[in-house]
C-alpha positions in Angstrom: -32.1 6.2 -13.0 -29.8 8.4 -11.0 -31.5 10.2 -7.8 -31.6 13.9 -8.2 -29.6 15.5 -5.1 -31.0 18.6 -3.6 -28.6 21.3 -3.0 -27.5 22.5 0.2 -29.1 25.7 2.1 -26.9 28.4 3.7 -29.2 27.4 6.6 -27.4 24.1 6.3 -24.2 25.2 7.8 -22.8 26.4 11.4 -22.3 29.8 11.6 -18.9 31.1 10.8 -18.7 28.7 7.6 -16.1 29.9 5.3 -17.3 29.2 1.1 -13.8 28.6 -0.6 -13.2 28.0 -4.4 -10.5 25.8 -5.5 -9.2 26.4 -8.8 -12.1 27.7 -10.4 -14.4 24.7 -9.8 -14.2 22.9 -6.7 -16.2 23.9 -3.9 -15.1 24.1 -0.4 -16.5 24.5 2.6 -14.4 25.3 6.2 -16.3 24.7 9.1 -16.2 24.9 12.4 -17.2 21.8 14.3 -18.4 22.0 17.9 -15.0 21.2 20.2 -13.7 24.0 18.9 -11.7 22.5 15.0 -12.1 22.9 12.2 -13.5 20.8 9.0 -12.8 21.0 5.2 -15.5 19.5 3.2 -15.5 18.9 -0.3 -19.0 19.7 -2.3 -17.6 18.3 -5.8 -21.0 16.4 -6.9 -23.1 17.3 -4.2 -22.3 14.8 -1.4 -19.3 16.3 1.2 -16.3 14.2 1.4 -14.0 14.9 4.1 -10.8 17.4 2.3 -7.1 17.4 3.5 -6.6 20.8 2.8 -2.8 20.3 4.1 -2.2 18.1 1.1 -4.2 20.0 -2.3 -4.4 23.5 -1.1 -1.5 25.6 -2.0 -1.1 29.6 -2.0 -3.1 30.5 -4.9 -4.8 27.6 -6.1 -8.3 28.9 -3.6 -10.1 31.5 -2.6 -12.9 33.1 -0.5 -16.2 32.4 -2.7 -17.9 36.3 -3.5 -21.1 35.3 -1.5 -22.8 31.8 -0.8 -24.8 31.7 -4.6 -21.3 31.8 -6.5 -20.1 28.5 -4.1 -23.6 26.9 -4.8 -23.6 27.7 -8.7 -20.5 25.5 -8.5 -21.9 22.9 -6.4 -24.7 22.5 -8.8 -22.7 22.3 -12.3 -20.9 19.9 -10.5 -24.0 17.7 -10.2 
């Protein structure tokens, strides 16, 4: 039986945390990490995987999620 994952918090992220959408149904997060980068994460069934955003995104195909609920909505349909 598969392991129900628990959704991630808003508290769960550094401040400054940017909630994209790619192409309607991938969630994104852009981080930023403490020497001073940045991170892409992909949420796609729950579990972050590291995202080259310099290979997949493309003018667009993303976008700034409308608040922190419509990014998780997609994190959990993708569960």
């Amino acid at each position: 039986m598969k392991k129900k994952m628990k959704p991630p918090a808003l508290k769960d992220f550094q401040p400054g945390t940017v909630f994209i959408i790619k192409e309607f149904d991938v969630p994104l997060t852009h981080s930023p990490t403490p020497d001073g980068g940045w991170l892409w994460l992909n949420w796609f069934g729950g579990t972050p995987s590291p995202y080259d955003e310099r290979k997949f995104l493309k003018q667009g195909n993303h976008w700034p999620a409308a608040s922190f609920e419509e990014w998780l909505a997609l994190v959990q349909d993708s569960l």
